[in-house]
N, C-alpha and C positions, 0 to 999 in steps of 0.2 A: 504494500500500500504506500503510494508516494505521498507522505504523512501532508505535509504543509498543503499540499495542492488540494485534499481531500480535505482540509477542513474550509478551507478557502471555496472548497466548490458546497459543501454543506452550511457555511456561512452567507452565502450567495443566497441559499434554496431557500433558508429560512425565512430571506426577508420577502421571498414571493409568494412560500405557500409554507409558513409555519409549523410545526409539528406543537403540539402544546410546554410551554416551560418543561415539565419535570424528564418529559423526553428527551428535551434539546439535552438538560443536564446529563441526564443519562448516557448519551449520547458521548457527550465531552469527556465526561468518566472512564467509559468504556476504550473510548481512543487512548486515554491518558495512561492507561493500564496497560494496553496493548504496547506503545512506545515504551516504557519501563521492561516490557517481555518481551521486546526484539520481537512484536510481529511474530510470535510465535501461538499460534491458535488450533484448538478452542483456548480463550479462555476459562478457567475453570473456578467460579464462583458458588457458594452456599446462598438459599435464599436472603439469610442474614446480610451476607458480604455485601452484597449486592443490592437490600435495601440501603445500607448503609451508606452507599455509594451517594445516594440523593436525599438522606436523609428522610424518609421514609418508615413510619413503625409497622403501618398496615398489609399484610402479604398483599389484600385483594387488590391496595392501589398500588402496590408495586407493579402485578401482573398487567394490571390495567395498563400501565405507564409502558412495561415491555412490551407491551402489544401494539404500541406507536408503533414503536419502531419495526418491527416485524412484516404490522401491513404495509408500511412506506416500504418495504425492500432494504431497507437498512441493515436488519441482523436475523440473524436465525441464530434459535435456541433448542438444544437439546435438552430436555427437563429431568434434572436429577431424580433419581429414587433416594430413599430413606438410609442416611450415612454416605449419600453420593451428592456432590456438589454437579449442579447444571453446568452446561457447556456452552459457551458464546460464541460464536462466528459472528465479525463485522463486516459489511459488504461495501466498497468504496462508493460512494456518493454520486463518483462520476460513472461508474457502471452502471448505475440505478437511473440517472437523469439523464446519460445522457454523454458524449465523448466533450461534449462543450462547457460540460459543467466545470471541469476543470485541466487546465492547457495540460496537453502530451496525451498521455495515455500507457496501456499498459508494457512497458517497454519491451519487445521480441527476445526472445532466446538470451534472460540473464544466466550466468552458469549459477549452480544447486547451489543454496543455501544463501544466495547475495539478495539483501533485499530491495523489494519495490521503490523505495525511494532511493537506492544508488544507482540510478540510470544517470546517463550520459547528461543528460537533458538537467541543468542548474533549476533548480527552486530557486526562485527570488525572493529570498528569505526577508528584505523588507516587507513585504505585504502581510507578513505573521502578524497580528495581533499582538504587543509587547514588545516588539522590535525598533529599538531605536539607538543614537551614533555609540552611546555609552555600552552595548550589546555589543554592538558592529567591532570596537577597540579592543572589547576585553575578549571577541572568540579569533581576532585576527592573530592577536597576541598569545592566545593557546596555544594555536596550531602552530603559530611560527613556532616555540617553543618546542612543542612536540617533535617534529620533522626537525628542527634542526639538532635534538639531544640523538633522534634514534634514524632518522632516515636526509642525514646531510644531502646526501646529492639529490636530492627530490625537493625541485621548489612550489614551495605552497601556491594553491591557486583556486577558486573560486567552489570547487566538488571537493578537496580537502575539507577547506571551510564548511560547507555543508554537511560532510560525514562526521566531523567534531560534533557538529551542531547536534546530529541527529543522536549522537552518543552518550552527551553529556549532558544538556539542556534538561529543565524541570521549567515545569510554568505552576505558577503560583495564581488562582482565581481564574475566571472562566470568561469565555468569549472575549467581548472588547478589552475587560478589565486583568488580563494577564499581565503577569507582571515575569520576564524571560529570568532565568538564573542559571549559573554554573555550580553545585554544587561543588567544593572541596574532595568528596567522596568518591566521587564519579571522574572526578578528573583526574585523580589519584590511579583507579582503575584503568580509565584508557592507556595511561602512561605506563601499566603494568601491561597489560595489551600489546602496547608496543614492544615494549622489553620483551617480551618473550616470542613473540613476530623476528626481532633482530636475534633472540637467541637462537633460533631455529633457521635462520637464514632465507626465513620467507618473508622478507618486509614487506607489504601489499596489502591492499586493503581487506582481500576475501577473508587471508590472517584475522588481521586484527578483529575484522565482525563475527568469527568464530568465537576468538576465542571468548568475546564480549556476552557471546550468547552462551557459551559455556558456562560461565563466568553465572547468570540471569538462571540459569537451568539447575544449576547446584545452589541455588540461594547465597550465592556470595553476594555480596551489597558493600565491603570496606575493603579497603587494599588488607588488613591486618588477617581477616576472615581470608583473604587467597593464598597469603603466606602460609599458613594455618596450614591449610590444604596442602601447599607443596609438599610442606615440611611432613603429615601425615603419610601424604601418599610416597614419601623417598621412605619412609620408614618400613613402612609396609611391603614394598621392593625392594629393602636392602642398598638402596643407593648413597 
């Protein structure tokens, strides 16, 4: 899912044929979850979790709310049984409305496991919602950092920046009122990402969004938690 372009094309739809508030939320939620999980689906949600999500105590106006989005084409839901968390599938906005709903589409023949949003084709990351020059300095200044601690002869340039973006970024509040951030935790991680990209002598991106999704797959969330891990798994191996 080419995240920015999908919410920019669901932002577009809203203001012509609205979905009710607690959907839209729902909606934002569900993406926000999905970016945090590298786009790895279903996601898998308890009724709870997921009222939670919108602040909701009522199951029947949850159901009611997930059925927005359902009949619009927006998501399909798998319905958990008793001790099984339900399953989310999100459907992009612009497959649902339409190729115009948001510029490109879905990109031909990326190789296994690269995701929708690293196509060739730049997101024009100002038109995000929370995007502004103080953003623009502090993720130009990432990446340069990045690239030049681990991948010197690679000069940054405009899909670098993007793929940091897409890495590291948290948004704080919803729709217009987002407010863009880099957490310290996340950036600490890429940087591990990298290091072990240059250890293995695969510097390139496919690398690095593995092992991120590794990384999202084992509940790692701190650089200290992936040390942890090394340090287990040499043990375990004898290394």
């Amino acid at each position: 899912m080419q995240y920015l372009n999908e919410i920019n094309a669901f932002g577009d739809a809203m203001e012509e044929r609205p979905l009710p508030p607690d959907a839209q939320l729902l909606w934002y939620r569900l993406m926000h979850r999905a970016n945090r999980n590298f786009w790895r689906f279903p996601l898998r949600l308890t009724n709870q979790e997921a009222m939670e999500l919108i602040g909701v105590a009522s199951r029947n106006t949850f159901v009611a709310v997930r059925r927005e989005l359902e009949a619009a084409g927006l998501l399909k839901v798998k319905q958990g049984v008793k001790g099984k968390p339900s399953e989310y599938t999100l459907i992009p906005p612009s497959s649902v409305w339409g190729k115009d709903a948001a510029k490109g589409g879905v990109p031909p023949d990326l190789p296994d496991g690269v995701p929708y949003y690293m196509a060739d084709g730049v997101d024009d990351l100002t038109r995000y919602f929370g995007w502004n020059e103080d953003v623009a300095r502090e993720l130009k200044q990432i990446t340069k950092e990045l690239l030049g601690a681990y991948w010197p002869d690679h000069k940054p340039d405009k899909r670098d920046e993007q793929r940091v973006f897409e890495l590291i970024c948290e948004r704080e509040g919803e729709g217009r009122d987002v407010t863009i951030v880099f957490p310290e935790r996340r950036k600490e991680l890429l940087a591990y990402a990298f290091e072990q990209a240059s250890k293995a002598g695969a510097m390139n991106w496919n690398y690095i969004f593995g092992t991120m999704r590794t990384l999202a797959a084992r509940g790692i969330t701190t650089l200290q938690q992936a040390w942890e891990y090394d340090e287990e798994r040499s043990r375990k191996n004898g290394w």
